[in-house]
C-alpha positions as CSV (number, residue, x, y, z in Angstrom):
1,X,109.5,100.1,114.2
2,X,105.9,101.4,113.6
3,X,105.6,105.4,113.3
4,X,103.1,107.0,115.3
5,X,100.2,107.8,112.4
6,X,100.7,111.9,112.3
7,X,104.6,111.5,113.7
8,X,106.7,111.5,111.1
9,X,107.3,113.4,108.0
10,X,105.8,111.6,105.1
11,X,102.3,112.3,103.7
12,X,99.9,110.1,102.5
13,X,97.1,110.7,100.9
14,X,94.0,109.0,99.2
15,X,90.8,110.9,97.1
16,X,87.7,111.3,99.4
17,X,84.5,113.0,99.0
18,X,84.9,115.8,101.8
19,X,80.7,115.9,102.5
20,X,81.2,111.7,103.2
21,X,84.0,111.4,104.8
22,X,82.5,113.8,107.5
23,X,79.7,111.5,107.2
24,X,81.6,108.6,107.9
25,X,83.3,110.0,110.6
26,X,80.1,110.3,112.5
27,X,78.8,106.7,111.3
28,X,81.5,103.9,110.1
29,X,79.1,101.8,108.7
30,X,78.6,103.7,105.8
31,X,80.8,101.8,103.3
32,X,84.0,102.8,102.3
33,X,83.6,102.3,98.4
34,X,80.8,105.6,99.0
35,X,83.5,107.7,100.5
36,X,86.7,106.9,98.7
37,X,87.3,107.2,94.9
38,X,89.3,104.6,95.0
39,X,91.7,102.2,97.5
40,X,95.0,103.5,96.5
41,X,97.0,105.5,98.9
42,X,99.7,107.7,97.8
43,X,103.0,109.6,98.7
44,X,105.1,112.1,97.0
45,X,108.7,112.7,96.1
46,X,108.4,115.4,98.3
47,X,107.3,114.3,101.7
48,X,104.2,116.8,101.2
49,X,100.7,117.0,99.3
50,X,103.0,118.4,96.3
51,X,104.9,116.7,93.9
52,X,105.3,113.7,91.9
53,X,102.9,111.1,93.3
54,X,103.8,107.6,93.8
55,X,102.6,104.6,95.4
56,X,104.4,103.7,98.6
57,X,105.8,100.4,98.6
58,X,104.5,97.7,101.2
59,X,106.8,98.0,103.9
60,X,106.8,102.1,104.3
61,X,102.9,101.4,104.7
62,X,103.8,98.6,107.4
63,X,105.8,100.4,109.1
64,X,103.7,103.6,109.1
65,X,100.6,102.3,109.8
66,X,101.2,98.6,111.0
67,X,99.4,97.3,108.0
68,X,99.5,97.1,104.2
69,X,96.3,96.5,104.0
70,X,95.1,99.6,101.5
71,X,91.4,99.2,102.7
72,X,92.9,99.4,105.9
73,X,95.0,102.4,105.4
74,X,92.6,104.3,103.8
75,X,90.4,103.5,107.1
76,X,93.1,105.1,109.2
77,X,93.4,108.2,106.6
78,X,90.2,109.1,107.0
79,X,89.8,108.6,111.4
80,X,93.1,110.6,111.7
81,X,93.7,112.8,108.0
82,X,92.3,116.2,107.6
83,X,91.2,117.2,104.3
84,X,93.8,119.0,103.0
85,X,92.3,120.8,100.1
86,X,91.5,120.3,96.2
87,X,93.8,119.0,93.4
88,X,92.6,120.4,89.8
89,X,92.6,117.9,87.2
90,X,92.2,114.3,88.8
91,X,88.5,113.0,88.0
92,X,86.4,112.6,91.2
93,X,83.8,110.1,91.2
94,X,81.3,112.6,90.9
95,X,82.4,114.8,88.0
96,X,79.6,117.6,89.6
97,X,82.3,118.1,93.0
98,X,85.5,118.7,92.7
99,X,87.9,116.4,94.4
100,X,89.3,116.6,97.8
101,X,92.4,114.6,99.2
102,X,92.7,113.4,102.9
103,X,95.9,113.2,104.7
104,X,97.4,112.3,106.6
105,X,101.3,112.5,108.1
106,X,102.9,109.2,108.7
């Protein structure tokens, strides 16, 4: 059965420029690739924003989001997720900002 995106107890997260995704909040048309780093959503061992991350498999996106679809997923991140705050040492696409992660409980 589908979770409720923000229901359950698993976070997900994906790398987002804070300035655009406030941006893209306001206007969707602005394409994805500008506001992302990259399409890959992630998890942790750890149910939080801590932690080893991983990749969650196809089916725990299913059945979070009702899709598996990362472009997709990321979409939903970024409508519902709240920028959680910075993680030191991943490379952002611009090296001048430091990067961001958006969240978002599944």
């Amino acid at each position: 059965m589908r979770q409720e995106p923000g229901k359950g107890t698993e976070a997900f997260y994906i790398f987002a420029d804070p300035e655009m995704a406030s941006k893209w909040r306001k206007d969707s048309t602005i394409p994805l690739a500008q506001v992302v780093s990259s399409f890959n959503v992630y998890t942790t061992d750890n149910g939080g924003i801590t932690g080893l991350a991983s990749a969650p498999s196809k089916g725990v996106l299913e059945d979070t989001f009702g899709t598996s679809n990362d472009d997709e997923v990321c979409r939903i991140i970024l409508e519902k997720g709240e920028i959680n705050g910075q993680l030191t040492g991943v490379p952002s696409r611009d090296e001048t900002k430091d990067p961001y992660t958006m969240g978002n409980r599944g």
